[in-house]
C-alpha positions, 0 to 999 in steps of 0.5 A: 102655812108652813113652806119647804125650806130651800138650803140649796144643795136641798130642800127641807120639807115641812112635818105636816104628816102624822106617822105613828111609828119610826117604821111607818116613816121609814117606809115611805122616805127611805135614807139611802135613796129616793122615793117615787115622789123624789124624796127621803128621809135626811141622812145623819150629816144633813141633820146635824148641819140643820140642827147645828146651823139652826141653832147657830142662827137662834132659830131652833124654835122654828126648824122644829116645823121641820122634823119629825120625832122618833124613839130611836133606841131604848136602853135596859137595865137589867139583871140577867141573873137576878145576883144583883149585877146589873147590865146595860142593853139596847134595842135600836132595830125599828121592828124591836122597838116597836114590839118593845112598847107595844109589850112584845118580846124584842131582841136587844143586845148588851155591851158585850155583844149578846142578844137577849130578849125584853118586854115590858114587865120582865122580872129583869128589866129593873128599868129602861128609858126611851132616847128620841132622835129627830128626822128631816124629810128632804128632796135634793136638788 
């Protein structure tokens, strides 16, 4: 049995649930304040010092009992013109990506700021990959 994890400014809950989607998560631990149960998802700061910590320590192994993974943005090569000038988008909006890998369309934006709209199978998309980023569910203390 796998036990919360006291770092002393908070405690660091085990991965124990299943979510099936970074929404789902979202939605029952939100990052800006704390739910009914008193906790929340762990903000970028107190992630990185648990990953870097961890690490330092040679024990990465095990902090992976302590987070979730989720596809946090996915980034399109594409040919919006189909003159062979390809472009780089990106969709980081939970909601989008999650339309995106279910073959809806999505909204991304590309480097120069432009919303366009993706889907699977598009004639324009020449490829796209999925970057995946960890989150910590944690209770203050």
């Amino acid at each position: 049995m796998v036990r919360n994890l006291n770092i002393g400014v908070f405690e660091v809950l085990p991965n124990n649930k299943s979510y099936s989607n970074l929404i789902d998560f979202i939605v029952e631990y939100p990052r800006d304040k704390v739910n009914k149960d008193g906790l929340r998802m762990a903000n970028y700061k107190e992630s990185n010092y648990l990953i870097k910590t961890f690490k330092e320590l040679g024990l990465s192994e095990f902090l992976k009992k302590y987070y979730y993974t989720f596809v946090s943005d996915i980034t399109i090569v594409y040919d919006p013109y189909g003159t062979g000038r390809y472009k780089e988008a990106i969709i980081d909006d939970p909601a989008e990506i999650f339309k995106f890998q279910n073959g809806e369309a999505s909204m991304g934006y590309d480097s120069d700021g432009a919303e366009d709209e993706f889907w699977k199978g598009a004639g324009k998309i020449e490829d796209w990959r999925e970057e995946k980023s960890v989150y910590f569910i944690i209770r203050p203390l």
